[in-house]
C-alpha positions in Angstrom: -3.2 -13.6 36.2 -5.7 -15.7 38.1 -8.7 -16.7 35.7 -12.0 -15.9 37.5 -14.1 -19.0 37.9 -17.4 -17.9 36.2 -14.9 -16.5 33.4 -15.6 -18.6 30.0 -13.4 -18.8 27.2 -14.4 -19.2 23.5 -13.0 -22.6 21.5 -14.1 -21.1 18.1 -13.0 -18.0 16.3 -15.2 -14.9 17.3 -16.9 -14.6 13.7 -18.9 -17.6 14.3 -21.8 -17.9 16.5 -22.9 -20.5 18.8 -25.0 -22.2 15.8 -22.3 -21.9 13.6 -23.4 -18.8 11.4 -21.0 -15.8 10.1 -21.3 -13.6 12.9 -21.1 -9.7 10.9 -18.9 -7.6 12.4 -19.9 -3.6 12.8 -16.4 -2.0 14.1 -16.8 1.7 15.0 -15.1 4.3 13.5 -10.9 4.3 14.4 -10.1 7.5 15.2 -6.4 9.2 17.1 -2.7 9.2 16.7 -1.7 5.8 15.7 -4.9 5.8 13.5 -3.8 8.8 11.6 0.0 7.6 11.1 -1.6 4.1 10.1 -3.3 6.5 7.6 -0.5 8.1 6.0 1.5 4.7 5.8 -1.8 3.5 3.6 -2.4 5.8 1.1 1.8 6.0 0.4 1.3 2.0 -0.1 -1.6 2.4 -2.0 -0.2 5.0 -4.1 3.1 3.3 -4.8 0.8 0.1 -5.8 -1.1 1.2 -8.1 1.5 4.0 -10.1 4.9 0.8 -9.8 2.9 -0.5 -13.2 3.4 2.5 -14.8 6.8 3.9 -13.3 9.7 3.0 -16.2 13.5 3.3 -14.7 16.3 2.9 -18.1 12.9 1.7 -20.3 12.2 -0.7 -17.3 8.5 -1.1 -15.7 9.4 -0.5 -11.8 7.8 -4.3 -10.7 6.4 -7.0 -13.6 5.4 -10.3 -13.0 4.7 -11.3 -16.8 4.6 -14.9 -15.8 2.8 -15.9 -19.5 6.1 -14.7 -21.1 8.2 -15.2 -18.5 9.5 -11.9 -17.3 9.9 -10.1 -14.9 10.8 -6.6 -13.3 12.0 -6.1 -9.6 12.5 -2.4 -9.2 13.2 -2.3 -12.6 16.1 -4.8 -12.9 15.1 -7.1 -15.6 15.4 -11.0 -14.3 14.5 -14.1 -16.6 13.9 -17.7 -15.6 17.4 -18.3 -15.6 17.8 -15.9 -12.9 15.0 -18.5 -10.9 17.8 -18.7 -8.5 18.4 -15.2 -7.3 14.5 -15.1 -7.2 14.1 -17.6 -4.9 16.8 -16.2 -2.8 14.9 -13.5 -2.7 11.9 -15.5 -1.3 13.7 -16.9 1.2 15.3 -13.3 2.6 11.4 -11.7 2.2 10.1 -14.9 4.6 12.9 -14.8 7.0 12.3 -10.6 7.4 8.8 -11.4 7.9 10.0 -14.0 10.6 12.1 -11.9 12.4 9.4 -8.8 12.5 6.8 -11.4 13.5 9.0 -12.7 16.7 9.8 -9.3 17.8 6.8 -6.8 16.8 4.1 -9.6 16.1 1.7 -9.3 13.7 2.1 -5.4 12.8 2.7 -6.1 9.2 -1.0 -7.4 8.6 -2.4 -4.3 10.5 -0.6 -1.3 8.7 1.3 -3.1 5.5 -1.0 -5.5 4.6 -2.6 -5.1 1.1 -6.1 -6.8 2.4 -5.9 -4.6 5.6 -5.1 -1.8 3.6 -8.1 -1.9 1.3 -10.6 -3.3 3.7 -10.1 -0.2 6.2 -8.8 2.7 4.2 -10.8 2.7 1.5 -13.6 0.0 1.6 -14.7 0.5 5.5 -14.2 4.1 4.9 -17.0 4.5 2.1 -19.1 2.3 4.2 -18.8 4.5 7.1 -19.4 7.5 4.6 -22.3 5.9 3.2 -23.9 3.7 6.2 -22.8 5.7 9.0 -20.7 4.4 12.1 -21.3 1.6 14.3 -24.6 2.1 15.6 -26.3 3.6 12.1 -25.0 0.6 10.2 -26.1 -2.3 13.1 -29.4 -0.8 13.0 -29.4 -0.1 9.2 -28.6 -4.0 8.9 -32.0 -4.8 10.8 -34.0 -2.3 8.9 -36.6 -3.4 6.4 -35.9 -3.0 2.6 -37.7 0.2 2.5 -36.3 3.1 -0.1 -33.4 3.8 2.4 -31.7 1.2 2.7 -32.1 0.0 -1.1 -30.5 3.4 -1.9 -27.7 2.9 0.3 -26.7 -0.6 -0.2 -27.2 0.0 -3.9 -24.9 3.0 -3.9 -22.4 1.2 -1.3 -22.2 -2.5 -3.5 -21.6 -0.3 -7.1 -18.9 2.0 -5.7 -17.8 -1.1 -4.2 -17.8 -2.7 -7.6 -16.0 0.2 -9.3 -13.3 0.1 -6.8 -13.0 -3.5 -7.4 -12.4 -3.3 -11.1 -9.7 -0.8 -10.9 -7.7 -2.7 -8.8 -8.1 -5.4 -11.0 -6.7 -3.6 -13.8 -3.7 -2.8 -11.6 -3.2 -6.1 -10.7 -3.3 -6.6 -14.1 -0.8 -4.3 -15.3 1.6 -6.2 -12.7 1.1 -9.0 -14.8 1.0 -7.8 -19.1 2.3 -4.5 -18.4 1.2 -0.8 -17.7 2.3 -0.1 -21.7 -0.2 -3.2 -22.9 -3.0 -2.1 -20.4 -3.1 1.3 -21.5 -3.2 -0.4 -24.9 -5.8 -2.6 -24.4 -8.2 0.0 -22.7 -7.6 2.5 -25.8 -8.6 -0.2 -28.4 -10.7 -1.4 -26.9 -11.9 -4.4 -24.2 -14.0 -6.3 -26.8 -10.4 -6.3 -28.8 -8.9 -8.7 -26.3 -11.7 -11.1 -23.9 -9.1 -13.1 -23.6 -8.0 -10.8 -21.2 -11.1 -9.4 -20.5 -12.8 -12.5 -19.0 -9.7 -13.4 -16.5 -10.2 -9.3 -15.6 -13.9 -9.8 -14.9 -13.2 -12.6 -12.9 -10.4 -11.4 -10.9 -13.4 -8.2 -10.3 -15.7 -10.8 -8.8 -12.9 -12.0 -6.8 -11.9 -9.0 -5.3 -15.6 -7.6 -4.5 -16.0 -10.9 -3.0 -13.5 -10.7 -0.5 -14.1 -6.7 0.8 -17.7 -6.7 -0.1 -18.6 -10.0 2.0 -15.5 -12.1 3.3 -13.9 -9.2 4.5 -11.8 -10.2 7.7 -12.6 -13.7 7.2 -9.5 -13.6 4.8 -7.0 -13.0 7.8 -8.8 -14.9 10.1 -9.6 -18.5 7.6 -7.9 -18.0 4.8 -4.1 -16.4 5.4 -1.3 -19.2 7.1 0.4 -16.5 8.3 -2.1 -15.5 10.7 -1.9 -19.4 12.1 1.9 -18.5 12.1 2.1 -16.1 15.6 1.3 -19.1 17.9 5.1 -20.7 16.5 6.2 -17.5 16.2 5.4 -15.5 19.3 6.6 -15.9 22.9 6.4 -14.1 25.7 9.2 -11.8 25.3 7.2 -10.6 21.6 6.0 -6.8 21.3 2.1 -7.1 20.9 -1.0 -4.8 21.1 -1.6 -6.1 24.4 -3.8 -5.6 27.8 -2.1 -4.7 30.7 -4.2 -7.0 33.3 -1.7 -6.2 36.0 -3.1 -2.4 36.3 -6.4 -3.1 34.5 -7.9 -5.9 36.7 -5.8 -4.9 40.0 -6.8 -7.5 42.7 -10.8 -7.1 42.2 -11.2 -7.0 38.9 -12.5 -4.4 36.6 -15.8 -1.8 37.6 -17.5 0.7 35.6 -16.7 4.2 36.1 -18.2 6.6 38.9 -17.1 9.4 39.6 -15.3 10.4 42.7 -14.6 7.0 43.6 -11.3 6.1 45.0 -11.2 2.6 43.0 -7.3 2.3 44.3 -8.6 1.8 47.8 -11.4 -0.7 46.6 -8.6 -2.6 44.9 -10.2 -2.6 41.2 -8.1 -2.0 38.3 -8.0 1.4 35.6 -10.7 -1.3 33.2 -13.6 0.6 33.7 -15.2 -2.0 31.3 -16.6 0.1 28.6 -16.1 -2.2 25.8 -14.6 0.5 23.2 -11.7 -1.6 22.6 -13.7 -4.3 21.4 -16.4 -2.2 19.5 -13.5 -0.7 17.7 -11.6 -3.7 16.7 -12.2 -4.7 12.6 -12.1 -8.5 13.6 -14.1 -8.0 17.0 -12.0 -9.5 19.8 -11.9 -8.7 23.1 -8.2 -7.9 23.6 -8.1 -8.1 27.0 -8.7 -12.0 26.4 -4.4 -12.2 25.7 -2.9 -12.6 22.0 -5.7 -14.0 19.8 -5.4 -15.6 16.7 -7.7 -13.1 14.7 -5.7 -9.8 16.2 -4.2 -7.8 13.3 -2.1 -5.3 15.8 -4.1 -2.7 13.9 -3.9 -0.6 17.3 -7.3 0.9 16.9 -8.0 -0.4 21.1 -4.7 1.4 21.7 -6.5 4.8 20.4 -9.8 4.2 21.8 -8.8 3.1 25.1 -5.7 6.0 25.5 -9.1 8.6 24.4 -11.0 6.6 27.2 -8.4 6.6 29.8 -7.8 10.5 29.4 -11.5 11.2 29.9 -11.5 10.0 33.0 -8.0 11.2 34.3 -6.0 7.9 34.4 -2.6 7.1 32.6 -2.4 6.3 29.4 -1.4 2.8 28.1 -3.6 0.3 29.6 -3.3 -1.3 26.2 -0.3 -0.8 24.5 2.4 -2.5 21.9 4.3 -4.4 25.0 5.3 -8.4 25.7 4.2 -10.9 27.9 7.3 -11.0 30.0 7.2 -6.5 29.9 3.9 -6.4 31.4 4.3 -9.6 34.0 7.7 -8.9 35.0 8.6 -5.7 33.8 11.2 -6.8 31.6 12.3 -4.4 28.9 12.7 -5.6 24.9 16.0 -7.1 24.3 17.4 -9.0 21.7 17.0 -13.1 22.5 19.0 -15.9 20.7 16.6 -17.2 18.2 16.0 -12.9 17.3 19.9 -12.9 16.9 20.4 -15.9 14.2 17.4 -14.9 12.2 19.5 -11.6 11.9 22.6 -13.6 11.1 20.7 -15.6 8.9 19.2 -12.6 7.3 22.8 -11.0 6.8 24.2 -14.2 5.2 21.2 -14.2 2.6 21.0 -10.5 1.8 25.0 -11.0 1.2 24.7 -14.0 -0.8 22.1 -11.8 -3.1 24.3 -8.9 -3.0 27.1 -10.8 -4.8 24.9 -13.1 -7.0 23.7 -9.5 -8.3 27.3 -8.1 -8.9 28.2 -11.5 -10.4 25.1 -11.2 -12.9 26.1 -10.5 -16.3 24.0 -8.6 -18.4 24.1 -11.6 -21.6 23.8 -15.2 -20.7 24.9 -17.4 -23.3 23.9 -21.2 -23.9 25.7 -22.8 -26.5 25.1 -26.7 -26.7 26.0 -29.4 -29.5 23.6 -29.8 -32.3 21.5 -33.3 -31.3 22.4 -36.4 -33.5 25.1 -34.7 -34.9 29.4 -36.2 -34.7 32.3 -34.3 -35.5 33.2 -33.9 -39.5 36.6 -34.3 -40.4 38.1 -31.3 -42.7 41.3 -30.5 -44.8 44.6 -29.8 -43.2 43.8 -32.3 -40.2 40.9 -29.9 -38.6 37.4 -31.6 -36.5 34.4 -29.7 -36.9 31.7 -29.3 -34.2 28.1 -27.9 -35.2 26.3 -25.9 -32.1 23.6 -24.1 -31.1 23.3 -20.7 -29.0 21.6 -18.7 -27.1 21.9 -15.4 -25.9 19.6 -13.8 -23.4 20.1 -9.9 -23.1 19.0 -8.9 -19.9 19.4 -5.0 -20.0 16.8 -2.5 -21.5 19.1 -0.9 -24.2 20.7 -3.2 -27.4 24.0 -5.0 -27.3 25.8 -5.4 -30.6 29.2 -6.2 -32.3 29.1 -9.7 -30.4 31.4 -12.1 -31.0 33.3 -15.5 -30.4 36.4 -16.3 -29.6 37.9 -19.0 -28.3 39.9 -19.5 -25.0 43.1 -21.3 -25.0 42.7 -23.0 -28.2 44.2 -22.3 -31.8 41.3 -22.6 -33.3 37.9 -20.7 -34.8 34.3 -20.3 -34.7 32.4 -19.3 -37.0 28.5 -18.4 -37.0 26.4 -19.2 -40.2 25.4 -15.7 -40.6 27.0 -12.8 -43.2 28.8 -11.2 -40.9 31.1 -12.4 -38.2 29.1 -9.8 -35.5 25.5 -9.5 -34.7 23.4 -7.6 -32.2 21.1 -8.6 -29.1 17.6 -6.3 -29.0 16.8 -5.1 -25.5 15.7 -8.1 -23.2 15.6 -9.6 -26.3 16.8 -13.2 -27.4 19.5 -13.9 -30.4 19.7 -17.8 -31.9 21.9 -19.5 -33.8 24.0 -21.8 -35.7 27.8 -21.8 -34.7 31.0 -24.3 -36.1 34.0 -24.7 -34.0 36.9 -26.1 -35.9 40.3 -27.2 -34.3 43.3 -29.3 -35.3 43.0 -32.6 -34.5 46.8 -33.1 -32.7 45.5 -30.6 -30.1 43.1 -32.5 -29.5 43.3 -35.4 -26.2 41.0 -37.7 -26.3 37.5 -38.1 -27.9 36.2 -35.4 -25.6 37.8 -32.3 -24.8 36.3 -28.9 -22.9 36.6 -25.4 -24.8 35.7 -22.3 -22.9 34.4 -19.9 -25.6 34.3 -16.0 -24.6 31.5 -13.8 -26.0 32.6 -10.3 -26.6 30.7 -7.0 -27.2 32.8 -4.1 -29.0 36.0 -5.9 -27.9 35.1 -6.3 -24.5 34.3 -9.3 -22.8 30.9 -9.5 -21.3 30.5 -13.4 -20.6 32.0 -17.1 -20.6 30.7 -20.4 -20.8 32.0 -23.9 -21.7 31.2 -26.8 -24.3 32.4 -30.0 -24.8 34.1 -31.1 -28.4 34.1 -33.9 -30.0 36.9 -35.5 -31.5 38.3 -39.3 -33.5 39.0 -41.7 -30.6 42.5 -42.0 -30.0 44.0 -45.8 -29.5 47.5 -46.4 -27.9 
């Protein structure tokens, strides 16, 4: 597409004016199809975050990130920070899925998954509009003078706003203590706990910040990924986009008339109302190409489909296509880099598949006792004095554990009263343990003796120490 030569482009993102200022942005009301599904896929999101705090699976909270006490809950499968690995696995499989959408749909995710998107237009935008009005009303309600009006309304607007802002603090909060200890904390009280109460009021301000005043300034400043689409996309990438082809034609776009053969005058279906970019929450003009503050929200898709059937011309003008579909007509296909962030994506999601089958529900750690040698005892036997550790990862008690060990003629015993002991739910059991062996098995001053832990005579898990022993000299 030729670039008209009176056409000028903008070097600075489109919140900021010419002087530098925060440029407010008054998007009108979203309304159609894609709006509506983008509605129903919100208030499921918003519905699974704020009851996954209190939703228990086998005793389990569905998703905890206690990182105070180091636990945490992924769809209610326990992991501790010995599991680090399988998290960061985990990591690396959610930024390579992002990857892969990103390079074939674009930025969809930050328009209808997105928590920030989700709150700003569902439910903050949405009060606005309820309280201020649409696009025009609240434009012309930001130039009006403080009179009793608009005190009333920006008073009502920034306390519900407030409100809102608290509770998702609390959920956010229950992510991180617990939907049990919240509940707890709110029945006894908030002045019980200000330890907890002051982060809570901060993380408040925090959030009223960002939708009351930053607003889209968070996707367009603050979030990398957003700097991520010019690496990421490429021409053959399905974006909210502008058809220029039909929509500029050879002359250019014209404003409606009617009964106008604009075929014959060779200007394009743009009848250059300017809904898409009244519409937009970040307020490009999408008929500029892929933009850095574009959320593939697909409100212009709506508003210019509604605009294209009042006037009796196809639908589509903007659409989710790619550079190379609207150019050349190419269809979507699968390229080369799409096809090893797949294979990529397999071989991680199959790597965490079998750590996860591999996991066993009790780790045990069982190291020498520091400073301390081997003690010679009747009958030729070497004593070794330990330490252990055993980490129950499941929600229900383990018990009638035991040691025994592998290989070896040997014993161990714990300095308890009984020779078996139990592990509390995601609990923790320590402990003092001897292993004793004869001294003719043993080769060298340092031998390696795999001891089995078992639980009602099965065996649940396996790890290895090293044993001293008297220096043998040939």
């Amino acid at each position: 597409m030729e670039t008209p030569e009176n056409e000028v482009f903008r070097d600075s993102i489109n919140t900021i004016d010419t002087d530098g200022k925060r440029k407010w942005v008054f998007p009108k009301k979203p309304s159609g199809p894609l709006y509506e599904k983008r509605k129903i896929v919100s208030y499921v999101l918003l519905a699974f975050l704020f009851a996954a705090p209190f939703i228990k699976i086998n005793g389990n909270q569905f998703l905890l990130f206690n990182i105070l006490e180091r636990r945490f809950n992924i769809f209610s499968f326990p992991f501790w920070p010995q599991d680090f690995y399988l998290f960061v696995i985990s990591m690396l499989i959610g930024v390579i899925f992002i990857t892969l959408f990103t390079v074939g749909f674009g930025r969809i995710f930050c328009g209808w998954i997105c928590p920030q998107t989700i709150f700003m237009e569902m439910v903050f935008r949405r009060i606005e509009y309820w309280i201020d009005g649409d696009r025009n009303k609240q434009m012309r309600l930001a130039r009006q003078k403080w009179d009793a009006e608009k005190i009333r309304k920006r008073v009502l607007k920034w306390f519900i706003f407030l409100v809102i802002s608290f509770l998702i603090a609390n959920v956010f909060l229950a992510y991180l203590i617990g939907g049990d200890e919240l509940i707890k904390y709110i029945v006894e009280g908030p002045f019980e706990h200000t330890g907890t109460l002051i982060p809570l009021l901060i993380f408040t301000s925090v959030f009223y910040f960002v939708f009351a005043w930053f607003r889209e300034q968070v996707c367009i400043i603050a979030c990398p990924y957003g700097r991520l689409q010019g690496v990421l996309l490429d021409n053959k990438s399905i974006v909210v986009a502008y058809d220029y082809k039909r929509g500029e034609a050879d002359n250019g776009r014209k404003k409606f008339r009617k009964n106008e053969d604009r075929e014959a005058l060779g200007h394009g279906d743009c009848i250059d109302c300017f809904q898409c970019v009244n519409v937009c929450p970040t307020g490009i003009d999408i008929r500029n190409g892929t933009q850095l503050e574009c959320v593939n929200c697909t409100a212009c898709i709506d508003e210019c489909d509604d605009i294209m059937e009042k006037i009796n011309l196809p639908k589509g003008l903007i659409r989710f296509a790619s550079e190379d579909n609207i150019a050349k007509k190419e269809p979507f296909k699968l390229t080369p880099r799409l096809k090893g962030y797949i294979a990529v994506l397999t071989i991680l999601i199959g790597i965490l598949a079998g750590m996860l089958a591999l996991r066993s529900d009790v780790e045990a750690r069982i190291l020498r006792l520091p400073g301390q040698l081997y003690e010679h005892k009747d009958n030729g036997i070497i004593s070794n004095v330990y330490t252990f550790k055993l980490i129950n990862k499941t929600s229900k008690d383990i018990g009638d554990l035991s040691f025994k060990l592998r290989g070896w003629d040997g014993t161990v015993n714990t300095v308890s009263t009984s020779e078996t002991f139990i592990v509390e739910a995601q609990g923790v059991a320590e402990g003092t343990l001897f292993i004793e062996l004869k001294q003719s098995d043993l080769s060298g001053d340092k031998n390696s003796v795999t001891i089995d832990v078992y639980s009602e005579g099965d065996l649940i898990e396996t790890t290895s120490v090293s044993f001293l022993g008297p220096r043998s000299f040939n």
